[in-house]
C-alpha positions as CSV (number, residue, x, y, z in Angstrom):
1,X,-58.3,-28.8,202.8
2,X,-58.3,-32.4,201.4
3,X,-59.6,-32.2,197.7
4,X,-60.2,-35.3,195.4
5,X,-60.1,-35.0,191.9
6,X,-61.9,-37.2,189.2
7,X,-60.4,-37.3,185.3
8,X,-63.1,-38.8,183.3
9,X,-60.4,-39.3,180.4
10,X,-58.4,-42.4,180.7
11,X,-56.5,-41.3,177.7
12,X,-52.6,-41.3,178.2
13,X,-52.5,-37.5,177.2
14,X,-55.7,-36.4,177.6
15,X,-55.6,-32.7,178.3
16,X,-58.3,-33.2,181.0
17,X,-55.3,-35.0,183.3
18,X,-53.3,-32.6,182.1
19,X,-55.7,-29.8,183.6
20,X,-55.7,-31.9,186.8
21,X,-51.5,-32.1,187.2
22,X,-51.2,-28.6,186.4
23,X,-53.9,-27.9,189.5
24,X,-52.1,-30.2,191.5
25,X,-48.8,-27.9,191.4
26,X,-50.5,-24.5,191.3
27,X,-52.6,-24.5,193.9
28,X,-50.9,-27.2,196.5
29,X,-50.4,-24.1,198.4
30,X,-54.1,-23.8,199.0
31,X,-55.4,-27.7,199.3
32,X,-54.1,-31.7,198.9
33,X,-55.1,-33.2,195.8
34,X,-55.5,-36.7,195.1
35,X,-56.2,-37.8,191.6
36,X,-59.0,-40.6,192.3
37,X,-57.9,-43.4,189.8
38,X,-61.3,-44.5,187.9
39,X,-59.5,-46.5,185.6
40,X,-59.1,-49.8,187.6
41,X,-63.0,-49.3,188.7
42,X,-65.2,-52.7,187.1
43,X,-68.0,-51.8,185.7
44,X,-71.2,-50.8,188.0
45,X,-72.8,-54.5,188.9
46,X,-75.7,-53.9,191.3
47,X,-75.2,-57.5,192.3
48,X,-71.8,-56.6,194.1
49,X,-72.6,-52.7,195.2
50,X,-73.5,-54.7,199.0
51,X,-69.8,-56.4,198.5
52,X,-67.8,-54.0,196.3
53,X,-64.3,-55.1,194.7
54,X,-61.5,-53.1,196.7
55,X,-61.0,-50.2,194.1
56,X,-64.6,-49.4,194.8
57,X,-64.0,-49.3,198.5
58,X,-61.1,-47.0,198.0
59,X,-62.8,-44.7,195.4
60,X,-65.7,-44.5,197.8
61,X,-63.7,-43.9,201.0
62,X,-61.6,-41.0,199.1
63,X,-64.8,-39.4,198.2
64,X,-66.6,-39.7,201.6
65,X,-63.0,-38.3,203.2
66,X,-62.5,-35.0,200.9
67,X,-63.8,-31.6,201.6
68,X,-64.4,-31.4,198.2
69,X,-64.4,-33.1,194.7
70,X,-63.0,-31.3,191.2
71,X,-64.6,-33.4,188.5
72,X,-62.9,-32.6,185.0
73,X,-64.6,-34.0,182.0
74,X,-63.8,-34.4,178.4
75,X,-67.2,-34.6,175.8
76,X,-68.2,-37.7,174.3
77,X,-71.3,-37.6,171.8
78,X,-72.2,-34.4,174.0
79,X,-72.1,-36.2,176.9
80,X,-70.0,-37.4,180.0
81,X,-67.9,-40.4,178.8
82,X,-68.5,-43.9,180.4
83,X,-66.3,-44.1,182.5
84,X,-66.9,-41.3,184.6
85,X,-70.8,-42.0,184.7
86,X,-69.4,-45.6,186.2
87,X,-67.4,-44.0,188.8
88,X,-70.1,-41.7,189.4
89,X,-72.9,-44.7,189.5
90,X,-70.6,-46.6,191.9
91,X,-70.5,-43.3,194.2
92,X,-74.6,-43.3,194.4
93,X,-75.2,-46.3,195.7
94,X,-75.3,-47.7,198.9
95,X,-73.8,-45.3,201.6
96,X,-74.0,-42.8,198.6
97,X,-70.8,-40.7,199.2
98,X,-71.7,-37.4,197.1
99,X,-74.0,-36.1,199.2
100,X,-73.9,-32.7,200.2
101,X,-70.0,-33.0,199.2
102,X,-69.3,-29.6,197.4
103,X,-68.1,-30.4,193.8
104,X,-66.5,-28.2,191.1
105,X,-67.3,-29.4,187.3
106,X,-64.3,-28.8,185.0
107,X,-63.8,-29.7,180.9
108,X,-61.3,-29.0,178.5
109,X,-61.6,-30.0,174.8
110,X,-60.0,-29.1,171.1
111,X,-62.8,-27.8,170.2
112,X,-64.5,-24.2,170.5
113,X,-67.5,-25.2,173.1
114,X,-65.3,-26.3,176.1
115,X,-67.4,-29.4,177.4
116,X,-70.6,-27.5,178.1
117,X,-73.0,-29.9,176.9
118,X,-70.7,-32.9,178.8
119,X,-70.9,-30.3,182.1
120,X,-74.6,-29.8,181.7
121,X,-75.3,-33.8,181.9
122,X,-72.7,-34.0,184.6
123,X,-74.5,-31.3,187.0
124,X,-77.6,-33.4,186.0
125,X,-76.3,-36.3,187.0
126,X,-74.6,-34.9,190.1
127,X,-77.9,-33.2,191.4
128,X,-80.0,-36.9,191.0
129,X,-82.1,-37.9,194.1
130,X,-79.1,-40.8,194.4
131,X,-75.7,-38.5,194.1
132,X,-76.7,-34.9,195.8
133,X,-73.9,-33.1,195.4
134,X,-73.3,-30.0,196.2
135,X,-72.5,-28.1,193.1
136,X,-70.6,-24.7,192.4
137,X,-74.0,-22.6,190.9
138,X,-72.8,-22.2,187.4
139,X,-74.0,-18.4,187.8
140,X,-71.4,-15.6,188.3
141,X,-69.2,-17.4,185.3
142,X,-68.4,-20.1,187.5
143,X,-68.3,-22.7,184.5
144,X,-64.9,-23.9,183.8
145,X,-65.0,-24.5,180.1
146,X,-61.3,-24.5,178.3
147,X,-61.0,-24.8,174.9
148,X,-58.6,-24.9,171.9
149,X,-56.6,-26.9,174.1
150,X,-54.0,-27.1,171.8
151,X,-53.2,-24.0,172.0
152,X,-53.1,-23.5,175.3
153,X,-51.2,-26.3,177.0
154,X,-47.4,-26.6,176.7
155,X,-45.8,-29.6,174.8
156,X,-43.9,-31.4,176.3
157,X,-44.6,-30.3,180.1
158,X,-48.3,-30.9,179.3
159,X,-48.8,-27.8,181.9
160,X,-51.6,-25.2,181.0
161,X,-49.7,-21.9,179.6
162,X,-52.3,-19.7,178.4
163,X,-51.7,-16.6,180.9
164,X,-55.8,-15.7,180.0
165,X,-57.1,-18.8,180.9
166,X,-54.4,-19.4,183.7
167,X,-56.3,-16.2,185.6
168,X,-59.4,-17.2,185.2
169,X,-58.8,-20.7,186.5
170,X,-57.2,-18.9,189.7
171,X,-60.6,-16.8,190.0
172,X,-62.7,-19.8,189.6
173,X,-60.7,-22.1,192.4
174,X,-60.9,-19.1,194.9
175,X,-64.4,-19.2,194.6
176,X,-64.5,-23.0,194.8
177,X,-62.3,-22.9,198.0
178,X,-64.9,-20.2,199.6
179,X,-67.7,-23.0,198.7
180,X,-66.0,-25.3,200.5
181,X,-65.3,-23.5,203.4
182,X,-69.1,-22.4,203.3
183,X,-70.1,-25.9,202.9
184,X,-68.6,-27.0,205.8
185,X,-70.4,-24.6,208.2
């Protein structure tokens, strides 16, 4: 199972990333990741979306080639941050690559809410006539919402160590993988 993963932090030591690294090593037993790199995408130009730069071309085909997408998101002004909604905008246009791709919305933040307002937008965004993802249901206690990051990520590995939040992480990419696997039927 090839699975892509977007990090809508560009910050050198954003927790976010660090959430995706420590995936990458836990669970390459269970599925390839590739980190998609959003930080070299230009901005969305809809005068070059028929003629995209070559980091849009390989963003897209990464995308269209994964059985699935983990999108982990930090919270801006309650929202998703820019560079993520570019990524994302780039995605929905022309041959549109999102749709019907199954994807798995994941935040971490300092703070006590764990992204949800950013990971409400994002599902939003992701479920808009032009994107049409296919989105874990956030029912069962499938939102992925870590908090107090601080506390629960090792310095200076930068891996996730909280043994709580470690289990329910394992629960929550189990049920991913099955949606995948479902998806693909």
């Amino acid at each position: 199972m090839n699975i892509v993963t977007i990090v809508g932090s560009l910050r050198k030591n954003s927790y976010n990333m660090r959430l995706a690294k420590t995936m990458e090593e836990r669970y390459k037993d269970k599925f390839n990741m590739q980190i998609a790199d959003i930080r070299s995408l230009p901005h969305y130009d809809q005068d070059e979306e028929n003629n995209p730069p070559q980091a849009v071309k390989d963003f897209k085909d990464a995308v269209s080639n994964a059985d699935g997408i983990i999108i982990i998101t930090p919270e801006y002004n309650w929202s998703v941050p820019g560079v993520l909604k570019n990524a994302l905008d780039w995605a929905s246009r022309v041959d549109k690559v999102f749709i019907g791709k199954p994807v798995m919305p994941l935040g971490v933040t300092l703070g006590m809410l764990g992204t949800i307002r950013a990971q409400a937008h994002l599902r939003e965004i992701l479920a808009s006539s032009g994107i049409q993802a296919k989105i874990l249901p956030p029912g069962a206690g499938n939102e992925v919402l870590i908090n107090f990051a601080n506390q629960k990520f090792e310095e200076p590995t930068g891996q996730l160590v909280d043994g709580e939040t470690l289990e329910f992480l394992d629960s929550k990419v189990d049920v991913f993988i099955d949606f995948v696997q479902q998806s693909k039927q």
